[in-house]
C-alpha positions in Angstrom: 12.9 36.1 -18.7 9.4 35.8 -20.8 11.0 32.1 -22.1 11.7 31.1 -18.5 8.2 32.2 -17.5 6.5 30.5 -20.3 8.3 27.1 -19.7 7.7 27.7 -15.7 4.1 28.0 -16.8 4.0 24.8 -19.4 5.5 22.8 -16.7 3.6 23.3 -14.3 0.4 22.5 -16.1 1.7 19.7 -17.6 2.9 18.5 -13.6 -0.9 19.1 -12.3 -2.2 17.5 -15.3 0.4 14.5 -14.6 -0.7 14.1 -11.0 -4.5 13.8 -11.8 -4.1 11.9 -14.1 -1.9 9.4 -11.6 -4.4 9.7 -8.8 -2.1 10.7 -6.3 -2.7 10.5 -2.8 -1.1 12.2 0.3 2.9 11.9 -0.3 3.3 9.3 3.2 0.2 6.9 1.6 2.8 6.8 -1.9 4.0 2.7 -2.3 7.8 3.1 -3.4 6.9 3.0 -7.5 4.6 5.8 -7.0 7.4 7.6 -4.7 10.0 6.8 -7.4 7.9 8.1 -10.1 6.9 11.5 -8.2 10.5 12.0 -7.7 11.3 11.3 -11.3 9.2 13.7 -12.3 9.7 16.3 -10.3 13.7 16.2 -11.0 12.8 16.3 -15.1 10.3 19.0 -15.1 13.4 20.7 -13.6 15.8 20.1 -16.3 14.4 22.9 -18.9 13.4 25.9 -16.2 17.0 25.5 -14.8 18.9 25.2 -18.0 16.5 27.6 -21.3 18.9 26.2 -23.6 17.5 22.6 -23.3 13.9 22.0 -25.4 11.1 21.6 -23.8 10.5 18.4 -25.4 13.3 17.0 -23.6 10.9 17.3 -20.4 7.8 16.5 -21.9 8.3 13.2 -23.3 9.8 11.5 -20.5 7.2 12.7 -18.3 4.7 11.3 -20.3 6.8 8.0 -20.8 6.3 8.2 -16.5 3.0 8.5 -16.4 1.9 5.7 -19.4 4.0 3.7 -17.7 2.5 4.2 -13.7 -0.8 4.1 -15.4 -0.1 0.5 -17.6 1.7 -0.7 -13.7 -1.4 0.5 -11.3 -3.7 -1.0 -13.8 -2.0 -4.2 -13.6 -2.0 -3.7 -10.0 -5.4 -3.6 -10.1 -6.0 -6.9 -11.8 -3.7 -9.0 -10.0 -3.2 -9.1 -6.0 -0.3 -10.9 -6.0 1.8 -8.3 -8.8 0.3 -6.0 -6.0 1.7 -7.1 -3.4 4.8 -7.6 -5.2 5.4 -4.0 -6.2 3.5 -2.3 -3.1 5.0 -5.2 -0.2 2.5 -6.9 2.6 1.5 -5.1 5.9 3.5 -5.8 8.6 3.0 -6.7 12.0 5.4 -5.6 14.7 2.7 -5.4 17.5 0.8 -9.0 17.5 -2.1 -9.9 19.8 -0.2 -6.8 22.9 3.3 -9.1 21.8 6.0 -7.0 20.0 7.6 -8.9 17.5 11.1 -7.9 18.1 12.2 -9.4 14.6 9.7 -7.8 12.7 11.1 -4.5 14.0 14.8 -5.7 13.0 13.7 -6.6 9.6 12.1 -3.1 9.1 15.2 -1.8 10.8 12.8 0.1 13.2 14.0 0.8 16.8 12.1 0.7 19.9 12.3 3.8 20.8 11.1 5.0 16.8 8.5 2.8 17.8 7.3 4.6 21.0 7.8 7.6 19.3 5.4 6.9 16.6 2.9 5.7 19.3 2.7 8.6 20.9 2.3 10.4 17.5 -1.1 9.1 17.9 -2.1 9.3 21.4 -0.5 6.6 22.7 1.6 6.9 26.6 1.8 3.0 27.1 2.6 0.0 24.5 0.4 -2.0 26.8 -2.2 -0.2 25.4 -1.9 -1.8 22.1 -3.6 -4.7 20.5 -2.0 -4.5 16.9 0.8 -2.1 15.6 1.2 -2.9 12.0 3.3 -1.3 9.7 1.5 -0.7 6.1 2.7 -1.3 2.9 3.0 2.9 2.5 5.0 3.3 5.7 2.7 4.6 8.0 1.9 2.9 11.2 -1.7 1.6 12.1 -2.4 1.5 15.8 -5.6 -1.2 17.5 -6.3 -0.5 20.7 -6.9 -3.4 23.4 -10.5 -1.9 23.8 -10.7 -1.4 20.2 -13.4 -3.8 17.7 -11.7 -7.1 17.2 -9.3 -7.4 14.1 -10.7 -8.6 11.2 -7.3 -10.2 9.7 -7.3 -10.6 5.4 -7.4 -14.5 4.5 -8.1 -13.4 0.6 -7.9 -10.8 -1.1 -8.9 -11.0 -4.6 -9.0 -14.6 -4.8 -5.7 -14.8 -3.9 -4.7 -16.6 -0.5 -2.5 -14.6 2.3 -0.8 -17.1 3.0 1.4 -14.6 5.3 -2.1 -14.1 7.3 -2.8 -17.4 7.6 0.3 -18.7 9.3 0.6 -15.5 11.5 -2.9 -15.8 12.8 -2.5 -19.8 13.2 -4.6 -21.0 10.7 -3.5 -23.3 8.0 -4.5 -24.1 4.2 -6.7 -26.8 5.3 -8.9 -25.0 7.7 -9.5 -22.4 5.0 -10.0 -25.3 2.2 -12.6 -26.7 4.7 -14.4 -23.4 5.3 -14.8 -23.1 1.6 -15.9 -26.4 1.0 -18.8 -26.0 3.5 -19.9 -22.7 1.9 -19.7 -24.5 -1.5 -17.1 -21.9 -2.5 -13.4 -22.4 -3.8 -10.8 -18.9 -3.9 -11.3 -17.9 -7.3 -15.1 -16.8 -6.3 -13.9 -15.1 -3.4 -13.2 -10.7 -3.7 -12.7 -10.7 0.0 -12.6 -13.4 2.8 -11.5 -12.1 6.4 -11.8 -13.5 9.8 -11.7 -11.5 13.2 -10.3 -12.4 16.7 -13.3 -13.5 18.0 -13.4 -16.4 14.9 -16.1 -14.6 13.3 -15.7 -14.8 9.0 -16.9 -12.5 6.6 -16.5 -13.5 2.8 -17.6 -11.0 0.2 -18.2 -12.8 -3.5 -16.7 -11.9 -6.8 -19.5 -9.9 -9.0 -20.0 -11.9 -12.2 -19.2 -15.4 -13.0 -16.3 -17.1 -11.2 -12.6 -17.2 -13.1 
């Protein structure tokens, strides 16, 4: 019984250690790698408490093989938008200017009525109501009302273009070339360049010289 407490003990400081280290956030703002990785986890630290014959080790390596390698990915991440968006996938509209975008919903494989049902989650009684539904790239769904602050939609992100954004918002390549061009910028100096419903643009520069 003392063995099985001991290990209990071990693992669970090494599994609150883990999840600092990792930077966890609530369980529905996990992206699927960090979901996959929780569960991995989880199921080793298991292994030992369930089964004393098995060594520790056989735990604590593997979880630590996890974590260097979540850490080495979200670092990554971090550097590159388009790995990112890659591994974490692109927010999703489903709910465009009050217009649901019936495929959208398909390829999500959400229904209407799991759509009503996560509107009224949040307070909302009538999809008319709605501006923007938009499906993030954890899986939670973020709600604009009609009376709400115009959108401000992402045109780059980390110097890379969204080119998803642009087409979906009706903007092309060349209007953002030309916007650019006139603020004597090109998309390698750009951190973050949005633009709202009303037409208004934001751009927020790169710190340091440009790449």
């Amino acid at each position: 019984m003392s063995s099985i407490v001991i290990r209990t003990l071990i693992i669970y400081i090494l599994l609150s250690f883990s999840l600092r280290i990792m930077g966890k956030r609530q369980l529905g703002e996990l992206d699927v790698a960090e979901l996959v990785s929780t569960l991995l986890i989880s199921e080793i630290a298991a292994i030992p408490i369930d089964d004393p014959d098995i060594p520790i080790l056989n735990a604590i390596i593997p979880i630590f093989f996890i974590i260097s390698i979540e850490i080495i990915v979200s670092s990554l991440k971090n550097k590159s938008e388009k790995l990112k968006r890659v591994v974490e996938g692109t927010p999703v509209y489903i709910i465009y200017k009050g217009r649901v975008l019936q495929k959208n919903l398909i390829d999500n494989r959400i229904s209407i009525n799991e759509l009503l049902s996560s509107l009224r989650s949040q307070g909302v009684s009538d999809i008319g109501e709605v501006e923007y539904g938009i499906i993030e790239p954890s899986g939670t769904l973020s709600v604009i009302k009609t009376d709400s602050t115009p959108l401000s939609h992402p045109i780059i992100i980390d110097t890379s273009i969204c080119e998803d954004t642009l087409k979906s918002t009706g903007y092309s390549i060349e209007w953002l070339m030309k916007v650019l061009k006139e603020k004597n910028l090109c998309s390698s100096d750009v951190f973050l360049m949005t633009v709202n419903d009303d037409g208004e643009i934001n751009i927020i520069q790169k710190d340091g010289p440009s790449k």
